[in-house]
N, C-alpha and C positions, 0 to 999 in steps of 0.2 A: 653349594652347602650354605647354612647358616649358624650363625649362633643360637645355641639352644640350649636352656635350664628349665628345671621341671620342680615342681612344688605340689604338693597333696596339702589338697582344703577339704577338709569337712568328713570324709571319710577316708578308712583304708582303699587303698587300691591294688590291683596286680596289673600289671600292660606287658605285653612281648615286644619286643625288637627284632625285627628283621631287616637281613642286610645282604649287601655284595661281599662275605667273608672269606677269602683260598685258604683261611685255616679251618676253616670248616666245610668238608667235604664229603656230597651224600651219594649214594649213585640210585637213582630209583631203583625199586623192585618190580619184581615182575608184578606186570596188573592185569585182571580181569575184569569183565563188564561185556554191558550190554554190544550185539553188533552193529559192525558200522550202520549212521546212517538211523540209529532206534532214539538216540540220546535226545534228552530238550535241548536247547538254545540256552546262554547265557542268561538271557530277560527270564526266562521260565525259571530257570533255578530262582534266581533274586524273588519272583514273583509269586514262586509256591511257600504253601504253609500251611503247619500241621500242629498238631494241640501239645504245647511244653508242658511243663511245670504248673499246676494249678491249674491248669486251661487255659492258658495263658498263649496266644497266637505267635509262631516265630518262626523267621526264615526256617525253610530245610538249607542245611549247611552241604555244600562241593562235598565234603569231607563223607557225607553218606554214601553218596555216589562212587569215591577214590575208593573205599574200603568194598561197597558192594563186586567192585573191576576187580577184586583180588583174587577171583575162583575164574579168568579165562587169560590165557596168554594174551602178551602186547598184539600178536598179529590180528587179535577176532576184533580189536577196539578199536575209539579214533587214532589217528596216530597222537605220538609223545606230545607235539608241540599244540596241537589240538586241544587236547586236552588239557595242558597248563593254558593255553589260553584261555578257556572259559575258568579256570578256578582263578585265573588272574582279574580276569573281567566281574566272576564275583566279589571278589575282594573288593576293588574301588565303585564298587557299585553304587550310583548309577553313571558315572562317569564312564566314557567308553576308553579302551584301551589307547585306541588310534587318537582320540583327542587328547589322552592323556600324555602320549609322547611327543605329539605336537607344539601340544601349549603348556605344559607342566614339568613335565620330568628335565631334570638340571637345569630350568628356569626359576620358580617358584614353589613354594610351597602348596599344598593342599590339603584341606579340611573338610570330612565328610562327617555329619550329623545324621544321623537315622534314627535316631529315639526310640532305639529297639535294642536295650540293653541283653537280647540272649540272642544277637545276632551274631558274636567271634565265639561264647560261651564253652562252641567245644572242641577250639582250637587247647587250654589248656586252663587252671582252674588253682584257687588255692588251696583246696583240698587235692589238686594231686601233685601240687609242691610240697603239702605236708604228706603225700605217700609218699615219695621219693624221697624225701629224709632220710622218712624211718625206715622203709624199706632197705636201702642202697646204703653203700662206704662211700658217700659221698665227702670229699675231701677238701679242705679251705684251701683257695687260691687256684685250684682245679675244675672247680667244679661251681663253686658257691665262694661271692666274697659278701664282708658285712663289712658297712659301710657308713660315713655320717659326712654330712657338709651344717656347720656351724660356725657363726659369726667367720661369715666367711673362711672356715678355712676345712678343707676334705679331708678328711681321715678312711682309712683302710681296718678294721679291726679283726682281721683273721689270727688264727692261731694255729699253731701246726697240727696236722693229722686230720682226723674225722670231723666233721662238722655234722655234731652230732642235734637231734633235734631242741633240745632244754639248753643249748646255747644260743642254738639259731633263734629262736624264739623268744628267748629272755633280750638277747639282744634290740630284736624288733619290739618288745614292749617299753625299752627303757627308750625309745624314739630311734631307734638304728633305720638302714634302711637295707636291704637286701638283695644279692641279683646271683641268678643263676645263668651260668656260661652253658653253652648247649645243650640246652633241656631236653631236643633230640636226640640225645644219646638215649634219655630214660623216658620220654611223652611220643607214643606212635604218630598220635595226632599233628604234632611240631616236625615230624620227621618227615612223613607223608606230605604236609603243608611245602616242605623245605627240597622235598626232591623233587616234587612235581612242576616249581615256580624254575630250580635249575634248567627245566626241558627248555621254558620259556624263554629265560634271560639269557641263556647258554652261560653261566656262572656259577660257579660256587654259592650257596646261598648259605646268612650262619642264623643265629637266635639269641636272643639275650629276654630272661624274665626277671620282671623286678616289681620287689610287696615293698610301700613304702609307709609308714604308718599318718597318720593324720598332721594334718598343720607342717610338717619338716620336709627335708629337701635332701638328698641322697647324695646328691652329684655338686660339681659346682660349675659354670658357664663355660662352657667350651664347645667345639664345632669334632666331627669327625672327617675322617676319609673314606667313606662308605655310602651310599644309598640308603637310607632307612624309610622303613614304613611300620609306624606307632599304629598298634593295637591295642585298642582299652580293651580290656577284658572283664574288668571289677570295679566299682568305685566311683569316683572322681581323680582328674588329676588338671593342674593348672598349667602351661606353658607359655614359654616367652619366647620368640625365635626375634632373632637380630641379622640384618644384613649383617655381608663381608663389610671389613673395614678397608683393607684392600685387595686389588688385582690376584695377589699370592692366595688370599683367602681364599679365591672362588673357586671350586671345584677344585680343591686341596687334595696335593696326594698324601699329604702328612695329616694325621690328627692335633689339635693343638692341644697346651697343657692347660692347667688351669685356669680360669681368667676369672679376676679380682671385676667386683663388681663396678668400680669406678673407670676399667678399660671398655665398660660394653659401648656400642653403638647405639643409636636409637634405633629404639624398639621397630619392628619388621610388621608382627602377626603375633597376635594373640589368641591364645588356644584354649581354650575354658575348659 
């Protein structure tokens, strides 16, 4: 693990988080798809592509595919683990799985660049964070907290009961920052993403989505106890990752608390 704080330049942003979380727990559903043996290869998914938005060129997303599988039982398809590995292998694309475990995973960090801003697009969106508002009793400290990190110091600003939209909002315009706690509960797309990666990792897998508005900072420096893998989805966002300072750091089973900017280490990786 490392030390990690996050900061929004220039534009709003939205990003997910995904993690190794046992409180959060999906069990796939049944899927349907192509027969064994029909499907493309990993490179082909990453490789195809079809006319977006404007005409605009863009991966075809796993996630077409996981939803086309929903009209034939698990037995006509690849199997479970087959098939999270290729949504896995597109996810870090072009990096291959096998080198990713080798030289990456719980060693360092990794940064992928693809300048293909409607590549994650329909994993989750802030137009259907603002449907899930106003649709749903979605509830502060439940569901959704609002949040601020200023002159160094974090605040929580939930209130009891519904979090309703013309708070949540107002909130986010006066510079708050946002994050919604398992947005697969209410985003099929996060949920599908979330059980398919469990086949994979044989783990629990959770979610977290967060709108931060421009120039401010949400959170304040601290490390987790978890696996993550940051998704832009929207926007810009700036990051800082810091080695462990010590031994206990590294691959922490605890999360730590907040850390005052004059405890950090020197800087690791820089994340633009």
């Amino acid at each position: 693990k490392q030390w990690y704080q996050r900061r929004v330049r220039g534009v709003p942003f939205e990003s997910v988080s995904l993690c190794s979380d046992p409180d959060s727990t999906h069990n796939p559903p049944p899927k349907r798809g192509k027969k064994r043996g029909t499907q493309d290869t990993p490179e082909e998914y990453a490789k195809k592509k079809t006319k977006g938005k404007n005409g605009v060129n863009k991966f075809v997303s796993v996630i077409d595919q996981i939803i086309e599988m929903s009209s034939f039982r698990r037995s006509d398809t690849l199997n479970a683990k087959e098939e999270a590995k290729q949504l896995f292998q597109w996810l870090i694309h072009p990096v291959k799985p096998d080198q990713f475990f080798k030289e990456l995973w719980e060693k360092k960090p990794l940064l992928i660049k693809r300048h293909n801003p409607t590549y994650n697009e329909e994993w989750f969106s802030s137009k259907a964070f603002s449907d899930i508002i106003k649709n749903n009793p979605i509830q502060f400290g439940t569901h959704l907290d609002l949040t601020s990190y200023r002159d160094g110091k974090r605040e929580t600003h939930n209130r009891p009961g519904r979090a309703f939209p013309d708070l949540v909002w107002r909130h986010y315009e006066e510079g708050g920052s946002i994050r919604m706690l398992n947005p697969q509960t209410y985003s099929e797309p996060v949920w599908r993403l979330l059980s398919t990666l469990q086949d994979f990792f044989r783990s629990t897998m959770g979610a977290n989505v967060y709108l931060t508005p421009p120039g401010t900072q949400g959170f304040a420096p601290h490390y987790d106890d978890i696996e993550a893998f940051l998704i832009q989805l929207e926007g810009k966002k700036h990051w800082r990752l810091y080695a462990p300072r010590t031994d206990e750091e590294t691959l922490p089973i605890h999360s730590s608390g907040n850390c005052a900017q004059t405890e950090l280490p020197h800087s690791l990786l820089k994340l633009p």
